[in-house]
C-alpha positions as YAML, in Angstrom:
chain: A
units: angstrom
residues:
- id: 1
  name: UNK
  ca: [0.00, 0.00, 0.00]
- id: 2
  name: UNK
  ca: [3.12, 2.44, 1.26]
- id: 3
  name: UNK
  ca: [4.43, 1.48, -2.47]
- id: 4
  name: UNK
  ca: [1.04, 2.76, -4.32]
- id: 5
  name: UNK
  ca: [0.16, 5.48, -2.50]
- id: 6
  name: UNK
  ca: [3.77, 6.48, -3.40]
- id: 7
  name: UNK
  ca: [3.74, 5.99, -7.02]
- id: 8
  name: UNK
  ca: [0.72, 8.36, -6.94]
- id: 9
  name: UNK
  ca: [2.49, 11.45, -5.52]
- id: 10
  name: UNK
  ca: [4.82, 11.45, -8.14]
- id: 11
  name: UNK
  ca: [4.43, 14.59, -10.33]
- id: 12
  name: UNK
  ca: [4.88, 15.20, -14.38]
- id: 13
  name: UNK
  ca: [6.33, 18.56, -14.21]
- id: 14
  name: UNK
  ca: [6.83, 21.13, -16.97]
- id: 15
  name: UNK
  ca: [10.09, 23.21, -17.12]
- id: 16
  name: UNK
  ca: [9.67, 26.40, -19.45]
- id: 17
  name: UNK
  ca: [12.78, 28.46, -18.49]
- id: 18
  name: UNK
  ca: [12.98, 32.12, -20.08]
- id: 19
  name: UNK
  ca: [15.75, 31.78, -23.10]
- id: 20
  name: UNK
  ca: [19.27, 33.01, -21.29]
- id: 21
  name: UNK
  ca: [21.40, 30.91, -20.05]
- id: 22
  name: UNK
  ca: [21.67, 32.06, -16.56]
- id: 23
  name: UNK
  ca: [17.58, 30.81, -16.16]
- id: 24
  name: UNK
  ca: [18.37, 27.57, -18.32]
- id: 25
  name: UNK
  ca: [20.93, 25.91, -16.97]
- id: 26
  name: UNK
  ca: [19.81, 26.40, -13.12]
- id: 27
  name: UNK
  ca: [16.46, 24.86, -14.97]
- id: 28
  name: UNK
  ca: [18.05, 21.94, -15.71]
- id: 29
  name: UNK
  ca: [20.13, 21.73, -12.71]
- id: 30
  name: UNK
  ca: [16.40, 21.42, -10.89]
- id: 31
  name: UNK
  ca: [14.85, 19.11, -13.67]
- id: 32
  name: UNK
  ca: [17.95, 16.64, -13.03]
- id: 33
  name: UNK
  ca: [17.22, 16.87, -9.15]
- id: 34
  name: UNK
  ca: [13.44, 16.36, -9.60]
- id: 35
  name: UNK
  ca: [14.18, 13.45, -11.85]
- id: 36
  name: UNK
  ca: [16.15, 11.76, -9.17]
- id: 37
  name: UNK
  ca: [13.22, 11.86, -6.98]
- id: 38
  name: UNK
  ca: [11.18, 10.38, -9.52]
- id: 39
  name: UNK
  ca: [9.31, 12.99, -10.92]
- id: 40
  name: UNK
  ca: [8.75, 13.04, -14.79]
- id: 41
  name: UNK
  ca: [9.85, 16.03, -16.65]
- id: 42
  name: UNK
  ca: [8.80, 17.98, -20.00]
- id: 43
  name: UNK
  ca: [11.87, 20.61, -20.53]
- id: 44
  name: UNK
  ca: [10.48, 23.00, -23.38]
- id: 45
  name: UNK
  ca: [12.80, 25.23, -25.05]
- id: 46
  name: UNK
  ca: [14.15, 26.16, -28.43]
- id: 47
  name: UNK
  ca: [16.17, 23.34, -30.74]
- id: 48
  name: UNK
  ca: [18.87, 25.11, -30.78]
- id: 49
  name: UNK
  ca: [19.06, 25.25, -26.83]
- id: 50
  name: UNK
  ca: [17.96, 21.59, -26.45]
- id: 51
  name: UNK
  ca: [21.19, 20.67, -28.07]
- id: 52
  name: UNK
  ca: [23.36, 22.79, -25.70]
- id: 53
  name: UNK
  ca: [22.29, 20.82, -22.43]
- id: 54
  name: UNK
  ca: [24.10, 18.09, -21.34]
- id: 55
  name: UNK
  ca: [22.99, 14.73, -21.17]
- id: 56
  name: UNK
  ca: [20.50, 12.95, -18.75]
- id: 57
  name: UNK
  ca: [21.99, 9.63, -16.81]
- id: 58
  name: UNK
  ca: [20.60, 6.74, -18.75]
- id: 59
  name: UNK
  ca: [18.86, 5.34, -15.93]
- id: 60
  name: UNK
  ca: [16.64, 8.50, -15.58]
- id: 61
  name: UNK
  ca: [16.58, 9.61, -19.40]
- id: 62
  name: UNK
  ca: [13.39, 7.61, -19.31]
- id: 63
  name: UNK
  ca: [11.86, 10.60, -16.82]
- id: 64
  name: UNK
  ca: [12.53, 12.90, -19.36]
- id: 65
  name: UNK
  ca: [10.90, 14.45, -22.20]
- id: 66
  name: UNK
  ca: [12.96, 17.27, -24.35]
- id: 67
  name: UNK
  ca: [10.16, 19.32, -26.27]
- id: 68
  name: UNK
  ca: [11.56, 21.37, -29.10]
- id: 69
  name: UNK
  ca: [9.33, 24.40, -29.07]
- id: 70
  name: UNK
  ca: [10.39, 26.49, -32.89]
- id: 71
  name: UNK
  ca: [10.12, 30.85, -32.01]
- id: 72
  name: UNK
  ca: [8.21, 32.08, -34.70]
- id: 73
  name: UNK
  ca: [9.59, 35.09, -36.44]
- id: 74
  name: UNK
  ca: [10.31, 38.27, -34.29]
- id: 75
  name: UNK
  ca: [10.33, 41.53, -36.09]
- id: 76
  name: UNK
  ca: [13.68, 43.69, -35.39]
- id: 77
  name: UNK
  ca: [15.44, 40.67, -34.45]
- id: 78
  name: UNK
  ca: [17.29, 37.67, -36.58]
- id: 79
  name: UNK
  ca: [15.98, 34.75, -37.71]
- id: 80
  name: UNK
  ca: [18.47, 32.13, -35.88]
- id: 81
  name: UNK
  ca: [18.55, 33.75, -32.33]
- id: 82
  name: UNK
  ca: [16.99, 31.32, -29.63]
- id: 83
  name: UNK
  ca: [18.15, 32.53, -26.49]
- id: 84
  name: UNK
  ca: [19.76, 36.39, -25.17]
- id: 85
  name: UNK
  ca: [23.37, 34.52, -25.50]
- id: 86
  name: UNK
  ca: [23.30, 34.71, -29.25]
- id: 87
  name: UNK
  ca: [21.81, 38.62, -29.49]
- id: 88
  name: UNK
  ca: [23.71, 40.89, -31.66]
- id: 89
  name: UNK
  ca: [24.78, 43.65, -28.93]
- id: 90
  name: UNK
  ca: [23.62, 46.24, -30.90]
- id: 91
  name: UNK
  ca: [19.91, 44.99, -30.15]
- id: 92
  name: UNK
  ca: [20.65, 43.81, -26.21]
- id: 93
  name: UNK
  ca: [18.41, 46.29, -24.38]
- id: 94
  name: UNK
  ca: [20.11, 48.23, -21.56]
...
C-alpha cells in the first residue's frame, strides 16, 4: 500500500525556463534533481538550446521528455537567435 500510494504522488512537471542561459541551466540543474526523486519532466525550449544541455543519466533519461518548441519570427530581431546569449549587442536592451 506504502508502495502505491507512493507511485501516486509522483508529479509530471513542466520546465519552461525564459531563453538566457543564466535561467536555463539552473532549470536543468532542478529538472535533473526532480528526476532523481522520480518525478517526470517535460523541458520546453528552443532546438537550438535543447542541443546545448548536457545529457540525462541513462537510468533517468526515461523521466525525461525534451520538447523542441520552434520561435516564430520576431520583427527587429534575426531569424536564428533562440536565447539572449546569441543577441547581436547592438539589439541587447540596456
Amino acid at each position: 500500500m506504502d508502495e502505491m500510494k507512493k507511485e501516486h504522488q509522483k508529479l509530471h512537471i513542466a520546465v519552461f525556463p525564459w531563453l538566457a542561459f543564466g535561467h536555463f541551466l539552473p532549470f536543468f540543474h532542478l529538472s535533473n534533481h526532480l528526476v532523481q526523486m522520480g518525478h517526470r519532466i517535460s523541458f520546453l525550449s528552443t532546438p537550438k538550446n535543447l542541443c546545448r544541455l548536457s545529457q540525462i543519466a541513462p537510468n533517468l533519461s526515461s523521466l525525461v521528455t525534451m520538447v523542441p518548441l520552434p520561435l516564430p519570427p520576431v520583427h527587429g530581431l534575426p531569424d536564428s537567435v533562440e536565447s539572449t546569449s546569441e543577441l547581436p549587442f547592438h539589439l541587447v536592451p540596456i
